[in-house]
N, C-alpha and C positions, 0 to 999 in steps of 0.2 A: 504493500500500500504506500509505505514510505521511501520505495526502493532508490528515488532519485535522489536523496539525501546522500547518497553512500558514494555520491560523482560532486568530485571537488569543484568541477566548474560550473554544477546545477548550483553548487551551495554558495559560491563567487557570483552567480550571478541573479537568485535568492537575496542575497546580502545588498546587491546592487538597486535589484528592482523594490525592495521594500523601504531605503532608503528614498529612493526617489518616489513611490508610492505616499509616503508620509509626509515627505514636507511640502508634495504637488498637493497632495488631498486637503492639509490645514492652509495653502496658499489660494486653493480655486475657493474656500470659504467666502476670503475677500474678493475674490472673481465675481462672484456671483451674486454676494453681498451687492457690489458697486455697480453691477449691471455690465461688466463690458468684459462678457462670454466672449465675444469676436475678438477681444486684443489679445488674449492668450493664444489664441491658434494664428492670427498674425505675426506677431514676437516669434512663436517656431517655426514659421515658414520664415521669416527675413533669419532667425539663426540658421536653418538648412540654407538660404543664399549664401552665406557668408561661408558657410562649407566647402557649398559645389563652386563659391569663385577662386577660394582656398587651392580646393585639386585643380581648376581649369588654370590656374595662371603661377601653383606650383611655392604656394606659400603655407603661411601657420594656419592650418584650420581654427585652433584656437582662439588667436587674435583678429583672425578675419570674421568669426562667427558673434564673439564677445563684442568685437567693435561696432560690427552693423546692428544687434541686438539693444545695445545700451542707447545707439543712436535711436533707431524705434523708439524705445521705451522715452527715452527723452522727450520724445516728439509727443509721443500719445500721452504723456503727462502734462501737456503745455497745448494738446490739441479741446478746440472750444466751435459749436457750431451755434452760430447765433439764428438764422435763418428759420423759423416753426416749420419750415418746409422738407426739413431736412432730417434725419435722423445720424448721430455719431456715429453711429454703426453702420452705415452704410459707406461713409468716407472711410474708415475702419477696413473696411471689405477691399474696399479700392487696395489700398496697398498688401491684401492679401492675394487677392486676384495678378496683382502685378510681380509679388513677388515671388509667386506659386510659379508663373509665367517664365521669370527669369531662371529659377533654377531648372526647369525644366530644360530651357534651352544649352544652359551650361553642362547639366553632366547629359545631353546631346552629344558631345565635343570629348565626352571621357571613352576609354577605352572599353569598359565595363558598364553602361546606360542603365541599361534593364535592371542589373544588378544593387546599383547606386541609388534606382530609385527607390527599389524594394527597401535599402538601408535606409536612406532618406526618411519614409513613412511609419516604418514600424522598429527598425533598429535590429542590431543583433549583440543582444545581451547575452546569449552565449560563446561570445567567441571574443568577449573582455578582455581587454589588457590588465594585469592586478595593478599596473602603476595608473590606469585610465579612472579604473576603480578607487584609488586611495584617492586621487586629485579629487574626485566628485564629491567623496564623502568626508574631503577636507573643506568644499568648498560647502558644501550643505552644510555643515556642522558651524562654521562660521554665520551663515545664514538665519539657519537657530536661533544662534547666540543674540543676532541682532534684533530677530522678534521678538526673543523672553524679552528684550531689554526696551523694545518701542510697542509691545503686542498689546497696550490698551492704548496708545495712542491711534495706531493703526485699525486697530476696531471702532473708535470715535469717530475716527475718519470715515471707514466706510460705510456706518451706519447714520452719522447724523447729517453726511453734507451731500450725499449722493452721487451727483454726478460732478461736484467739486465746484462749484459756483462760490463766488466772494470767499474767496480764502484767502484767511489773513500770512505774511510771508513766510511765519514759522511754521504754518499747515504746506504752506505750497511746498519749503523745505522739504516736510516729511512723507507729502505726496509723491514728489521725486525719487526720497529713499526709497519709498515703497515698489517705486516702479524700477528701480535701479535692482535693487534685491530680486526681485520677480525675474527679470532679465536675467541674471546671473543662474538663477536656477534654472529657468528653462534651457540654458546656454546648454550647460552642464548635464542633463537631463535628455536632451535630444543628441547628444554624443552617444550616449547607451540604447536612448529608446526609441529613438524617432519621434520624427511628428503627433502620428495617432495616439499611440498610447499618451504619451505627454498632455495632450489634449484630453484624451479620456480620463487621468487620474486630476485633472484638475476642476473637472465639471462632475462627473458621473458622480462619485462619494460625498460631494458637497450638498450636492439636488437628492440623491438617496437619503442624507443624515437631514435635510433641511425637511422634506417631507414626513420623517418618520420622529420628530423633536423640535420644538421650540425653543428651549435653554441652549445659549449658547457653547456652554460646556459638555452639555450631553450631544451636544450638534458637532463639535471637535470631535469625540473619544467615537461617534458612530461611522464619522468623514474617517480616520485615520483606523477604525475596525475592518470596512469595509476594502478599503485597500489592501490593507496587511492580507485578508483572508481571501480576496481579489488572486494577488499578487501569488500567493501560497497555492490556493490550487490550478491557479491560471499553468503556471510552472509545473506540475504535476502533471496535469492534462495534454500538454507539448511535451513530455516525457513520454507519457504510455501511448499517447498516438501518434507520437512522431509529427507535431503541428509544430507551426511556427509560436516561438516563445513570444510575441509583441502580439500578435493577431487571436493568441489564447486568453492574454492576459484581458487585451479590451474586449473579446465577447463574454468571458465571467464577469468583467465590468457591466457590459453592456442586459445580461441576465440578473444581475443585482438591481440597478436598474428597471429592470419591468417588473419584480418584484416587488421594489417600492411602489412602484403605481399601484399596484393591487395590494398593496396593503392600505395604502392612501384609501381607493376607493370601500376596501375591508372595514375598515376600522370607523368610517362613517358609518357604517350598518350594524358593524357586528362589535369586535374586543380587536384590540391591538395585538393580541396573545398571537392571534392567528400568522401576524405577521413576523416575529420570532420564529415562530415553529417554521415556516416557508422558508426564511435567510439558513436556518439549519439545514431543512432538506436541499439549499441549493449547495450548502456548505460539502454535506457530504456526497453531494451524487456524484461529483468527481473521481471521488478518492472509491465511489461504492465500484464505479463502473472499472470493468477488466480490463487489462492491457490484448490488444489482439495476439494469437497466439503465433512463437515465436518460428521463425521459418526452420523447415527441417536442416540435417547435417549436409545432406547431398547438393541442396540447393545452395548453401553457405559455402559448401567446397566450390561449386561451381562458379563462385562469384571470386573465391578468391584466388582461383585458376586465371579467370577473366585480367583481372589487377594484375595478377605478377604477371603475365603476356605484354599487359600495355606498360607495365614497367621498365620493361626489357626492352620491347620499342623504343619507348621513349631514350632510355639511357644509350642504343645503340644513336640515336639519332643526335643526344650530346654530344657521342664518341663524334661523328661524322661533322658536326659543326665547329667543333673544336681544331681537331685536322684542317678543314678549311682555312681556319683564323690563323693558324700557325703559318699555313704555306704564303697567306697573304703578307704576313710581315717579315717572312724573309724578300720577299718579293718585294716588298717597300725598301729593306734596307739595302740590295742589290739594285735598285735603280738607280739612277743619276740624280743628282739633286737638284736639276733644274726642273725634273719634272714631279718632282715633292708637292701636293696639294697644299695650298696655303693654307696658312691655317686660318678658321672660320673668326670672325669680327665678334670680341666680347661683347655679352649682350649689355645694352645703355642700362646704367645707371639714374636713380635720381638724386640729387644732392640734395641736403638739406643744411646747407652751412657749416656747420663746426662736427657735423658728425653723417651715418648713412640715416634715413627715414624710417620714423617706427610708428606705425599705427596705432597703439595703444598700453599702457605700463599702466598697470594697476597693483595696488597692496593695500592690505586690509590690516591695521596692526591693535593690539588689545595692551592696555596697562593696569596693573591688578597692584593693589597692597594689600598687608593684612599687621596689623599694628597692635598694640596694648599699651594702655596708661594709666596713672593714678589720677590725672587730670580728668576731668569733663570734660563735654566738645566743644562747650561755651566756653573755655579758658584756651584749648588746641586752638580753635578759629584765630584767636588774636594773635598767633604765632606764624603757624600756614597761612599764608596768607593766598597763596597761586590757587587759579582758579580748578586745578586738576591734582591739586594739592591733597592727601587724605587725612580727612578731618572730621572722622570718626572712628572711632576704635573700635575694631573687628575687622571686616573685609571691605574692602571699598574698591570700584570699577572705577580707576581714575581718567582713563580716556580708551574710548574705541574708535579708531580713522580710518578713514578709508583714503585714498589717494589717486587719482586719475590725473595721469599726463601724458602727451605726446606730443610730436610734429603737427604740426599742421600743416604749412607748405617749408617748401625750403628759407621761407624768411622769418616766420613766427613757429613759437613754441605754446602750449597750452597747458598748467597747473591748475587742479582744485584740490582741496582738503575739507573732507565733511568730516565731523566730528558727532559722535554718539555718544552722551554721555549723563550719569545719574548724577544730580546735585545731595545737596544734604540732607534735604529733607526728602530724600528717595524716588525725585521724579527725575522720568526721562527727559530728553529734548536733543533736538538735532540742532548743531548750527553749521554756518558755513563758514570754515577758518578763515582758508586761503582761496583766493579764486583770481587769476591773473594771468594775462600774456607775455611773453618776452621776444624781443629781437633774438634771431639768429646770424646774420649778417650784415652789418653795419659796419661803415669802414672806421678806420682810424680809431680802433679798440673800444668803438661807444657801445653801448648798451643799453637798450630801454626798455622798461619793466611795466604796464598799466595796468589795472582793478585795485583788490584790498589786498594786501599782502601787509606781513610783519612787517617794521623799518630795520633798515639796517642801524643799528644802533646798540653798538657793541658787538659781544661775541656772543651772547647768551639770547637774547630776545629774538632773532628770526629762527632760531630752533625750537621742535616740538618737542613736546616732554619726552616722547621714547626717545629721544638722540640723545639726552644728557645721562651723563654719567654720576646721579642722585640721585634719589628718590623725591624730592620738594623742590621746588622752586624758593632761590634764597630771597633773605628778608629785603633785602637791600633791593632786590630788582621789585618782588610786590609794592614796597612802600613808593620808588620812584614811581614804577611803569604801570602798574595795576595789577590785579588778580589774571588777565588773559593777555597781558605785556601789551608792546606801543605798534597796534595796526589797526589803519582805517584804509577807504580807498584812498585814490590816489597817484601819481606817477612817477616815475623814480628813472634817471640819469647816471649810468655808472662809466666812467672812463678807465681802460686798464692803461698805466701808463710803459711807455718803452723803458724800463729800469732792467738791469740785470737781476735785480731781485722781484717779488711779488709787490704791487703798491698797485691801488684802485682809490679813484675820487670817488664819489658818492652824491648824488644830490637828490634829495626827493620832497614833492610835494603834495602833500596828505591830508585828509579832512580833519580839524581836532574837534572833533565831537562825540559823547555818547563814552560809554565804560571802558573803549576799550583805549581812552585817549586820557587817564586821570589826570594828568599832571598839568593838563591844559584846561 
């Protein structure tokens, strides 16, 4: 019954799918919540373009998929249809339509089409990389981390304001995160599973738990049951009958699902009981039903008669292509060297100034203490004074950042720095550290820097807490500069000057207003 447990890569990618079953399930919550079903399956079709442009043009899948995804999510976080004529979702559509369209035509152009697209759609979680594996469930786990830490913020969000109208900038802030997080899992998520299911674990257990419970809590623990037991015998059933592991998984989905409804319509009539007892029998009918019975010995020798023939083929036909390539390059080095093929034109380049072009550098970094005092925290406060300072005794989340930078053409650079983090009195909030452009080529060693960024002012102050080598921010800098040190917007002038040593002017010109400006 449990025979597939006993195969290391069923159990690799069990561990896989249930991961991403869980934190898609408690994510399409706020899918579903917010009303905007059509961006989730948008967002994995613009991450599969960013795949198939990946293979077609011979770059990182990774940062080409990550990069087009975040941009999505950007957009559709900041996207607003004022028109009554119109519905979000159908401009929504549009760039699903277009980007379903595009990948299409790209892995066209791959050697493997048919193949690619079946990956594309449904994934193949059997045939995991364990390093593809640990990245996912490094990157989920991070993910996690950031919902325990904004997960009633993010429920106010998509419970009280809808579809995000007049939101004030620390909401829009956390709007963003939300959709930046969301992005990152899906990214991560159609690496393993493709499109469909991705799509199915974020709607189906959401609409099942939402159907069959009202409390939000019991609406969580039935979203992320439903998955787990999804996922568990979906994997089971692509064992004994030899299906595809993605396309088993969403029609267990897709049968828990029609379950709900008729408990829905059940339970208006009759007891809720009824609807229990159905998710059980759909529980077991998997696990009840036989595997079909296994091919005889003769038919197995025959196949493996079959293999070792084209084996032997095949290897003969190495032997003969290898002989070729040999005879050829005695024959290149016995010609005359005038008649040496040139050799072919490196492929162009783009420059980007001071270095080659990078589409996208991201890091997520976390700062934890854990302290004891005889003090109170109303006598530490007057001490600690840094805003990421810990200033209560026990445990304290002093800063979680995230960081996005890259190129943007070869003249500009792009920085931002969000920051997540709990104050004293135990509440979350997002802000925006750093957010700013820089020259990359500008002659005569200038440099210019525009948005909010720290000032250069000194050596301590444009550093974030994780770069120092302390635990608190010293007194002397809180007392001058403030609790979150000396940055407002602004524009800033740096000159390297031609010295045999290191020497830079500075010059910048900065708002002085608001906390993060005390001394002004």
């Amino acid at each position: 019954m449990f025979e597939w447990l006993q195969h290391g890569f069923m159990v690799q990618a069990f561990l896989a799918c249930a991961a991403m079953g869980l934190l898609l399930a408690y994510l399409g919550i706020h899918v579903v919540g917010r009303g905007i079903v059509f961006v989730d399956l948008a967002l994995g079709q613009i991450s599969s373009m960013g795949v198939a442009f990946a293979d077609f043009a011979h770059l990182d899948p990774v940062v080409c998929s990550t990069g087009a995804t975040l941009l999505g999510a950007a957009v559709f976080s900041l996207l607003r249809v004022h028109d009554p004529r119109l519905r979000l979702e159908a401009v929504i559509g549009i760039f699903y339509a277009v980007s379903s369209a595009v990948t299409v035509l790209l892995i066209a152009k791959t050697p493997h089409g048919e193949a690619d697209i079946q990956d594309v759609l449904f994934g193949n979680v059997l045939a995991l990389d364990r390093g593809d594996v640990a990245t996912m469930l490094a990157v989920f786990a991070a993910i996690a981390v950031a919902h325990a830490a904004l997960g009633r913020r993010f429920f106010e969000l998509t419970y009280r304001h809808g579809a995000h109208e007049a939101l004030t900038p620390r909401e829009h802030a956390l709007n963003l995160a939300f959709y930046v997080l969301l992005a990152f899992a899906i990214v991560f998520a159609i690496r393993a599973g493709g499109v469909i299911p991705v799509f199915a674990f974020l709607i189906v257990p959401p609409v099942a738990a939402l159907a069959l419970a009202r409390r939000t809590g019991v609406v969580i623990v039935l979203a992320l049951l439903v998955a787990l037991l999804s996922t568990f015998f979906g994997l089971g059933l692509s064992f004994a009958y030899d299906f595809p592991a993605g396309a088993s998984i969403v029609a267990l989905l897709g049968a828990v699902a029609t379950v709900a409804a008729l408990g829905v319509v059940w339970r208006k009539r009759r007891s809720g009981a009824a609807v229990l007892v159905a998710l059980a029998l759909l529980g077991a009918a998997p696990v009840a039903a036989q595997a079909p019975p296994p091919p005889d010995a003769e038919a197995l020798a025959a196949q493996v008669a079959e293999l070792k023939a084209a084996l032997a083929a095949t290897q003969a036909r190495l032997a003969e292509l290898e002989a070729q390539l040999e005879r050829l390059r005695a024959a290149a080095v016995e010609a005359p060297a005038e008649t040496a093929p040139a050799p072919a034109p490196a492929p162009p380049t783009v420059a980007s100034g001071r270095g080659g072009l990078k589409l996208l550098d991201l890091s997520f970094s976390g700062l934890f203490a854990a302290a004891a005092s005889e003090a109170r925290e109303e006598e530490l406060r007057t001490l600690e004074l840094g805003g990421h300072d810990p200033k209560n005794r026990g445990f304290t989340v002093q800063n979680l950042e995230m960081t996005l930078s890259g190129v943007v053409d070869p003249y500009l650079r792009a920085d931002a720095n969000l920051i997540f983090q709990i104050d004293e009195e135990g509440e979350s909030f997002v802000e925006v550290e750093e957010a700013y452009l820089t020259t990359l080529a500008l002659p005569a060693g200038l440099q210019v820097k525009a948005g909010t960024f720290f000032s250069a002012f000194g050596r301590l102050n444009p550093q974030h807490p994780h770069q120092w080598d302390f635990a608190d921010q010293p007194v002397v800098s809180g007392r001058l500069l403030g609790p979150d040190g000396l940055r407002n917007p602004g524009a800033q002038l740096a000159w390297l000057m031609p010295t045999p040593f290191y020497a830079e002017a500075v010059v910048a010109v900065q708002n002085a207003q608001g906390e993060t400006a005390v001394s002004f």
